[in-house]
N, CA, C and O of each residue as an XYZ file, in Angstrom:
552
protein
N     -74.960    173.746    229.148
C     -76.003    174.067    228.207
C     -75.418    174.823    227.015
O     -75.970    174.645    225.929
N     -74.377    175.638    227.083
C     -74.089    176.722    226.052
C     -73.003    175.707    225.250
O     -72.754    176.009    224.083
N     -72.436    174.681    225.746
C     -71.601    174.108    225.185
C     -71.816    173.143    224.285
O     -71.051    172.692    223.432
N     -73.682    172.673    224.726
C     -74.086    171.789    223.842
C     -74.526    172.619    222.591
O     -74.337    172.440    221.387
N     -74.975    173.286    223.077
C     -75.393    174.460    221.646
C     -74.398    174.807    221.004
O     -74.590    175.251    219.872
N     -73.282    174.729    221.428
C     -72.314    175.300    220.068
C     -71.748    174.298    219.445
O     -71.311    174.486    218.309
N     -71.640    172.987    220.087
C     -71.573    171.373    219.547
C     -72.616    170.853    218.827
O     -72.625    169.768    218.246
N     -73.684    171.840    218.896
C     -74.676    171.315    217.854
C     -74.448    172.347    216.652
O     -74.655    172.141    215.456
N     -73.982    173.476    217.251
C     -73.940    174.587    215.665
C     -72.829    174.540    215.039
O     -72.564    175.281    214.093
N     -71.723    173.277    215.703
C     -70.700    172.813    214.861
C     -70.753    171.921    213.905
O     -70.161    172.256    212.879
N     -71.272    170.878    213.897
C     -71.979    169.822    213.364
C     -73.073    170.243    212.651
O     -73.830    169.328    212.324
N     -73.365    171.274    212.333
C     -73.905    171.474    210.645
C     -72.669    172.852    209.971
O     -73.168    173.789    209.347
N     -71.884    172.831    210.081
C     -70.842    174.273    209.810
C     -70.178    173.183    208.704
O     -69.902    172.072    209.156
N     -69.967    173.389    207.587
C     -68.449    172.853    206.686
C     -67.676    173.748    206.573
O     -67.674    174.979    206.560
N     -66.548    172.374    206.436
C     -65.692    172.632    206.315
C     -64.795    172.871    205.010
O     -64.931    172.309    203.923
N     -63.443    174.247    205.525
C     -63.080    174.339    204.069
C     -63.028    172.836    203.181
O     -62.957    171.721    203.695
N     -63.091    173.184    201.530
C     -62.863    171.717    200.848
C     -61.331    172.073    200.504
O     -60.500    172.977    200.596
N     -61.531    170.635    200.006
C     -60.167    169.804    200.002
C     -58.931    171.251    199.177
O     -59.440    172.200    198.581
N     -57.670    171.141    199.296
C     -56.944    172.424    199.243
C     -56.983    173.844    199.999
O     -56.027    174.610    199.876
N     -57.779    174.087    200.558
C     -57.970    175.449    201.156
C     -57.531    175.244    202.472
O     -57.703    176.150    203.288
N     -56.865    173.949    202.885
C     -56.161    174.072    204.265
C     -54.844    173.604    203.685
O     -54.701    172.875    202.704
N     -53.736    174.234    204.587
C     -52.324    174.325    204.368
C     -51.785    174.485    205.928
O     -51.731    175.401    206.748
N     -51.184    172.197    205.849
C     -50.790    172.030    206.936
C     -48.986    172.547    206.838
O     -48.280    172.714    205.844
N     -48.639    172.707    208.469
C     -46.864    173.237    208.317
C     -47.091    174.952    207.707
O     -46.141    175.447    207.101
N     -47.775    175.397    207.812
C     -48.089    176.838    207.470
C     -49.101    177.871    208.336
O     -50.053    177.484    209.014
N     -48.703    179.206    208.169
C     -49.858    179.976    209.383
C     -49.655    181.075    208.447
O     -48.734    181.036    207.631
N     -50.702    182.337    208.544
C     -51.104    182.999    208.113
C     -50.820    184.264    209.697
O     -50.863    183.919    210.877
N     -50.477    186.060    209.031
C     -49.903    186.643    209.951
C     -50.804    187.751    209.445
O     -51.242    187.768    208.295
N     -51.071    188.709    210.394
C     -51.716    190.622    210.381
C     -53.693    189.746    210.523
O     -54.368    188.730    210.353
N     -53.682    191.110    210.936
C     -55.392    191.448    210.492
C     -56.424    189.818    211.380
O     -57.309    189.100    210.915
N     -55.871    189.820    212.476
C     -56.320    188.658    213.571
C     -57.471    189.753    214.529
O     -57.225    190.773    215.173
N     -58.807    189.006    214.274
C     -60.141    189.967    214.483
C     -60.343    188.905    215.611
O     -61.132    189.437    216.393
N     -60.052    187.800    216.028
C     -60.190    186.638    216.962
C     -59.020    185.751    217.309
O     -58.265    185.240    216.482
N     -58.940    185.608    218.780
C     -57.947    184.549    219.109
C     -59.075    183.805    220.230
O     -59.446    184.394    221.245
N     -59.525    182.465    219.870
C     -60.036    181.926    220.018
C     -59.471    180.686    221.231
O     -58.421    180.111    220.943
N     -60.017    180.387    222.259
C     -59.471    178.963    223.233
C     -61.138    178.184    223.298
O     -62.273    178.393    222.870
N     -60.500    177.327    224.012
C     -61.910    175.958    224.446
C     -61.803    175.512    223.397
O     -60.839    175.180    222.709
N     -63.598    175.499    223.182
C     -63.323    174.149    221.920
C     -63.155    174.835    220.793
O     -64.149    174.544    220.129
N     -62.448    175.629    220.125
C     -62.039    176.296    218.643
C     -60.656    175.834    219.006
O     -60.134    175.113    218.155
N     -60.114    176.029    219.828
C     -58.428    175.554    220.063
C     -57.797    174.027    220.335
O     -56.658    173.656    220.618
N     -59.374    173.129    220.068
C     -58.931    171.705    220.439
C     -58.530    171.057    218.946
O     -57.822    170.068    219.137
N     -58.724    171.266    217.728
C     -58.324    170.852    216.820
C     -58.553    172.089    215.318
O     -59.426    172.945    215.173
N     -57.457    171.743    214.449
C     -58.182    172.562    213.043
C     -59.457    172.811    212.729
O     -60.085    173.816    212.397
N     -59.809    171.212    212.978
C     -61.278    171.360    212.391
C     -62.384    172.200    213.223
O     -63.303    172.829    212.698
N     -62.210    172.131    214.197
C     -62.961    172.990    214.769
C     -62.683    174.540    215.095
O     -63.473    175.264    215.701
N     -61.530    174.899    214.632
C     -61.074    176.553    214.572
C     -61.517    176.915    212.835
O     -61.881    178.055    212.547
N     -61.454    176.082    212.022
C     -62.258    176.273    211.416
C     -63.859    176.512    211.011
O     -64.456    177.466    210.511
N     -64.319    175.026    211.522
C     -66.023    175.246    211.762
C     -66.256    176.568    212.488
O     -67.376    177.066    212.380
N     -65.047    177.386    213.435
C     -65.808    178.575    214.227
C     -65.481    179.909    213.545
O     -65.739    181.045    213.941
N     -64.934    179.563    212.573
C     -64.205    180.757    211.499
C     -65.452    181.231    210.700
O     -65.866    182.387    210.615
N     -66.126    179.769    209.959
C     -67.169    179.557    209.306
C     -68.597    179.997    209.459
O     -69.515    180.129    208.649
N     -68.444    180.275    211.403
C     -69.986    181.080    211.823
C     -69.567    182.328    212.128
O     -70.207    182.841    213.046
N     -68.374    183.238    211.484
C     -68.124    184.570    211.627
C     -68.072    185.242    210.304
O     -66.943    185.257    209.814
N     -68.807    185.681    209.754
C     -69.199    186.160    208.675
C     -67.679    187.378    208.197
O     -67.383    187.568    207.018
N     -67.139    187.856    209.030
C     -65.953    189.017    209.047
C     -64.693    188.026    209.068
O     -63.582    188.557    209.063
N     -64.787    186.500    209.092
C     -63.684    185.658    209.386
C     -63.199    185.588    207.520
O     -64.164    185.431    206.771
N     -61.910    185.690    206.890
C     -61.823    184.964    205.818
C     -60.730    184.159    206.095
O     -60.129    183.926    205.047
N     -60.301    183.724    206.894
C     -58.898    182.859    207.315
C     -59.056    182.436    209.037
O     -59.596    183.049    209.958
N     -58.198    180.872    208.990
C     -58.030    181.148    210.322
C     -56.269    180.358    210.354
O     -55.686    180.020    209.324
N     -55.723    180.209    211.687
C     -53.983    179.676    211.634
C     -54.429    179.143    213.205
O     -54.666    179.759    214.245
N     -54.423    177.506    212.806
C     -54.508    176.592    214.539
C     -53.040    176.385    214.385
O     -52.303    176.449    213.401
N     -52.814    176.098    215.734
C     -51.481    176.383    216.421
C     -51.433    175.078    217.561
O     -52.050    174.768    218.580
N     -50.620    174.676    216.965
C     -50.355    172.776    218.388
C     -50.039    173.363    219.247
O     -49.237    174.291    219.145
N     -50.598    172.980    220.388
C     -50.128    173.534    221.880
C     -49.295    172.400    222.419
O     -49.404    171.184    222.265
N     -48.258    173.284    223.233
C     -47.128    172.638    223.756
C     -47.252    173.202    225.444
O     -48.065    173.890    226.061
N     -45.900    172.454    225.799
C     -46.371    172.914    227.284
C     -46.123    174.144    227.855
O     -46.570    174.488    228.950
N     -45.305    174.927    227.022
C     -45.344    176.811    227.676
C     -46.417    177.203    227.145
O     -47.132    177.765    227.975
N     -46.998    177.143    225.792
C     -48.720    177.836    225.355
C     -49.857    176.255    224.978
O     -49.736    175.047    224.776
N     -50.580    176.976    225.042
C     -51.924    176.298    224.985
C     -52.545    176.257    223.585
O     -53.384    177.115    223.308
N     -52.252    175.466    222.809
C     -53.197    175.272    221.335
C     -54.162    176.621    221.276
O     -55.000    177.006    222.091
N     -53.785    177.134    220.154
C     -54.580    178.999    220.257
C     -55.093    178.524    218.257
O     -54.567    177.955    217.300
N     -56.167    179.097    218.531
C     -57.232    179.002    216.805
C     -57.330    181.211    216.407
O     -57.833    182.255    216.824
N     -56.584    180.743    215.529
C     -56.364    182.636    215.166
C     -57.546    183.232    213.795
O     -57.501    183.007    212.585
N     -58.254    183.816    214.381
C     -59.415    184.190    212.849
C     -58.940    185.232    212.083
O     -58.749    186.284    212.693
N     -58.647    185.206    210.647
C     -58.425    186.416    209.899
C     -59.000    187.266    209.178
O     -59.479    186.829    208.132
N     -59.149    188.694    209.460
C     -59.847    189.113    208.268
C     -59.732    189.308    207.287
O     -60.633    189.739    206.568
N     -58.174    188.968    206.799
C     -57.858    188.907    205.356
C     -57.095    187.690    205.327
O     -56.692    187.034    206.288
N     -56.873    187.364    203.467
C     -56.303    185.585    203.896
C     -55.173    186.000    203.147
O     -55.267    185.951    201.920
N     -53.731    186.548    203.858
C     -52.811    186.696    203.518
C     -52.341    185.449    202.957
O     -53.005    184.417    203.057
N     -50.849    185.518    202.175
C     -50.159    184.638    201.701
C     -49.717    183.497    203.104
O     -48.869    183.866    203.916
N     -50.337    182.255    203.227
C     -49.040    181.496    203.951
C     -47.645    181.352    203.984
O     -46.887    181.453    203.019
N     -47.323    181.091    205.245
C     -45.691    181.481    205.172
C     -45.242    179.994    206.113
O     -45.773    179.521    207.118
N     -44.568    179.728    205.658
C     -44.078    177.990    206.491
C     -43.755    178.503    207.863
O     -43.003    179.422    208.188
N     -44.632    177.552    208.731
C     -44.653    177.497    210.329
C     -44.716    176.045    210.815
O     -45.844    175.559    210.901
N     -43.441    175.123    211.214
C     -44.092    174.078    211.314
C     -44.908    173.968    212.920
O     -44.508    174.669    213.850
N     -46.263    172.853    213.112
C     -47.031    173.072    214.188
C     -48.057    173.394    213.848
O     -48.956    172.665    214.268
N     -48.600    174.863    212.745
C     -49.486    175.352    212.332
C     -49.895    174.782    211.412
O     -49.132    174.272    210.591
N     -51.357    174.716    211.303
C     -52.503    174.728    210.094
C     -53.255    176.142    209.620
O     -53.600    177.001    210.432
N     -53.439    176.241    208.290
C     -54.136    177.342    207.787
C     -54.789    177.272    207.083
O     -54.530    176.434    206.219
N     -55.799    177.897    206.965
C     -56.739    177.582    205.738
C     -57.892    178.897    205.536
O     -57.924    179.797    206.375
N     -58.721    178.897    204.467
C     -59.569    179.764    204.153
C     -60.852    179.078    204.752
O     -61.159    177.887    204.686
N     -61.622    180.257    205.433
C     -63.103    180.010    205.745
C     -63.961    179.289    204.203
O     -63.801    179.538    203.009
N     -64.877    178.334    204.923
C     -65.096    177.746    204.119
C     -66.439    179.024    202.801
O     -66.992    178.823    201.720
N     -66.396    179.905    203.526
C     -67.350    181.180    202.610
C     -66.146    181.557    201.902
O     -66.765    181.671    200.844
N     -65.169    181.797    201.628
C     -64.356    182.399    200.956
C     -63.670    181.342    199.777
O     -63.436    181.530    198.583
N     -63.505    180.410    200.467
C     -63.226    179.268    199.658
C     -64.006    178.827    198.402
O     -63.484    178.584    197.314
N     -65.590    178.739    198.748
C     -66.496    178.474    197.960
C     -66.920    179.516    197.062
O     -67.781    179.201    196.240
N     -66.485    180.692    197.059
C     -66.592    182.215    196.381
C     -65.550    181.782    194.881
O     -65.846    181.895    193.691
N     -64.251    181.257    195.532
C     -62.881    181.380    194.416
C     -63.728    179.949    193.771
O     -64.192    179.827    192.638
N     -63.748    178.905    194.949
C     -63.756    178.042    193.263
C     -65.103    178.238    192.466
O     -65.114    177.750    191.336
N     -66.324    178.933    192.930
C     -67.166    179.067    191.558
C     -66.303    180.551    190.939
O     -66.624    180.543    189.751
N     -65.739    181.313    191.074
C     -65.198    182.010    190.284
C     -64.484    181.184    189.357
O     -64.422    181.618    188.207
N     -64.009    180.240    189.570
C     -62.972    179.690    188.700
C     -63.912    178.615    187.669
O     -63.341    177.945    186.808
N     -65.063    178.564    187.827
C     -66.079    177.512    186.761
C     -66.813    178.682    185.992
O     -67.246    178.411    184.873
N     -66.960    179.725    186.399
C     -67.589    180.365    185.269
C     -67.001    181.248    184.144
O     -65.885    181.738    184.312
N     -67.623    181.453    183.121
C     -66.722    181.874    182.055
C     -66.505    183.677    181.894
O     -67.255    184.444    182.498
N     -65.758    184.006    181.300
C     -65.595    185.598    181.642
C     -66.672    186.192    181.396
O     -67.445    185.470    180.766
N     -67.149    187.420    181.666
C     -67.847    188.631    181.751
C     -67.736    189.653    181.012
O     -66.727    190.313    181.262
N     -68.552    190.146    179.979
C     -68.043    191.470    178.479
C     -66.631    192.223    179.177
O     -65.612    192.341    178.497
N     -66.687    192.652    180.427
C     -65.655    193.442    180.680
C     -64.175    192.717    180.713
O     -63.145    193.390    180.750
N     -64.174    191.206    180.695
C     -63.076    190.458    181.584
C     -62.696    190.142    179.836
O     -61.550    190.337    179.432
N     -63.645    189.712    179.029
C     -63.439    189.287    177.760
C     -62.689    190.265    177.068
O     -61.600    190.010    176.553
N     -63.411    191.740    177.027
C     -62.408    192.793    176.390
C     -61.444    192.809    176.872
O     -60.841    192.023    176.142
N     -60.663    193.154    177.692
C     -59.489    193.130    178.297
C     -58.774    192.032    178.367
O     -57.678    192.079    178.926
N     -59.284    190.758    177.777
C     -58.344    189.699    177.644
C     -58.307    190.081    175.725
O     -57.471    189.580    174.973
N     -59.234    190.896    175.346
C     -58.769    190.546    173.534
C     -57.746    191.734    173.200
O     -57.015    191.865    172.218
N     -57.912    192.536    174.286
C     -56.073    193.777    174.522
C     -55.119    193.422    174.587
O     -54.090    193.817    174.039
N     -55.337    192.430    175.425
C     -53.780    191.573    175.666
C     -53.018    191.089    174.339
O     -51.813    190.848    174.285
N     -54.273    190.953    172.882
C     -53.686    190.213    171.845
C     -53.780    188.518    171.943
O     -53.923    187.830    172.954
N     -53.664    188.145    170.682
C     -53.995    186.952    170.812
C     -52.771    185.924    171.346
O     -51.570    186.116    171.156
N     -53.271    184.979    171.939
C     -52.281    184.273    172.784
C     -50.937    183.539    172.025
O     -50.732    183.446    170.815
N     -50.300    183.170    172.879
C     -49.283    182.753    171.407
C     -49.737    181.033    171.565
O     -50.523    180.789    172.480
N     -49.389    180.169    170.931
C     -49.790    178.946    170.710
C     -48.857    177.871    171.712
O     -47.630    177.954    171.659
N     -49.338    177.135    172.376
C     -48.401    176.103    173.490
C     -47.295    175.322    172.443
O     -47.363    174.754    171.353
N     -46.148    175.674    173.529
C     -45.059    174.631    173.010
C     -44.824    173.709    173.245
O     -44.475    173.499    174.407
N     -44.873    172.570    172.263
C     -44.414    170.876    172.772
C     -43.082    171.572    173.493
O     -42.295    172.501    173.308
N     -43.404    170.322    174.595
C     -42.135    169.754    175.486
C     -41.389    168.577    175.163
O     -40.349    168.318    175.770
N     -41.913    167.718    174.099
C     -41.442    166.981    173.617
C     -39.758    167.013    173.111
O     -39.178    168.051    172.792
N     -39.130    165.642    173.117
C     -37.658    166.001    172.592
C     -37.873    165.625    171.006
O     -38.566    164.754    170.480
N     -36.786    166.883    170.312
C     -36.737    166.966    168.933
C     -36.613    165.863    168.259
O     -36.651    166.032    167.040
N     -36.450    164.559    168.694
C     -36.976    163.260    167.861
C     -37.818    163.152    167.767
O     -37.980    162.294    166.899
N     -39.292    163.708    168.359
C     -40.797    163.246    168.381
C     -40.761    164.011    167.060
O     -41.606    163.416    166.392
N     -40.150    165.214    166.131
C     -40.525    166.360    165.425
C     -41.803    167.388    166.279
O     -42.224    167.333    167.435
N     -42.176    168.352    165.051
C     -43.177    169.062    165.717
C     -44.389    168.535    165.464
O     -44.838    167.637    164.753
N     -44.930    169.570    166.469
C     -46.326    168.750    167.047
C     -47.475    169.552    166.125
O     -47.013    170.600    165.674
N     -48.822    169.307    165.755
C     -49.180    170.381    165.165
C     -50.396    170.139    165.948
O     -51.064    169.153    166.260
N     -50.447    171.820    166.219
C     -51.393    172.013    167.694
C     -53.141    172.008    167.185
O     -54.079    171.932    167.979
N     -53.260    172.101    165.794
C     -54.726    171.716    165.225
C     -55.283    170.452    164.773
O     -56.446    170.397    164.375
């Protein structure tokens, strides 16, 4: 009975989108869950169980071999990946969906001033080779 219920509260959970998993890589510190059963039978599902822990922002599935058993690791912070081959990593799909609308909306009075401190940008350089001549960037 408890198993169908969490096979049903998997099957509406998404999953991180496309980039926010990083296969051949694992994520290390600040492990609030080490997860077996069905979170340890595939990524996708150590993910979907990352996704119903609100304190989860990372998780690192781990291929089980025959001395350990496939282990699904939840993080509370989403450190830098570090190459592990075997491992998958990725960001809960709440954390994921936080960065990329950060990244569609446009700055904020405070984010704007502090980018017009910086000074104005300098202008992109053709990569072009000096037979094309220069490029004129207007």
């Amino acid at each position: 009975m408890v198993i169908i219920a969490v096979l049903s509260a998997l099957a509406f959970v998404q999953l991180p989108p496309d980039g926010a998993v990083n296969e051949g890589h694992e994520r290390r510190g600040g492990v609030i869950a080490r997860l077996d059963g069905l979170p340890a039978e595939s990524w996708q599902a150590c993910a979907s169980a990352c996704s119903l822990n609100h304190a989860c922002a990372a998780w690192t599935w781990r291929v089980g071999h025959t001395q350990h058993p496939a282990r699904c690791e939840h993080h509370a912070s989403a450190l830098t990946p570090r190459r592990h081959p075997g491992a998958i990593t990725g960001l809960s799909s709440r954390l994921a969906t936080q960065i990329e609308a950060a990244s569609d909306r446009l700055p904020d009075a405070r984010e704007r001033e502090a980018l017009r401190a910086l000074g104005p940008a300098e202008p992109a350089r053709s990569t072009l080779p000096s037979e094309f001549g220069e490029i004129d960037p207007n």
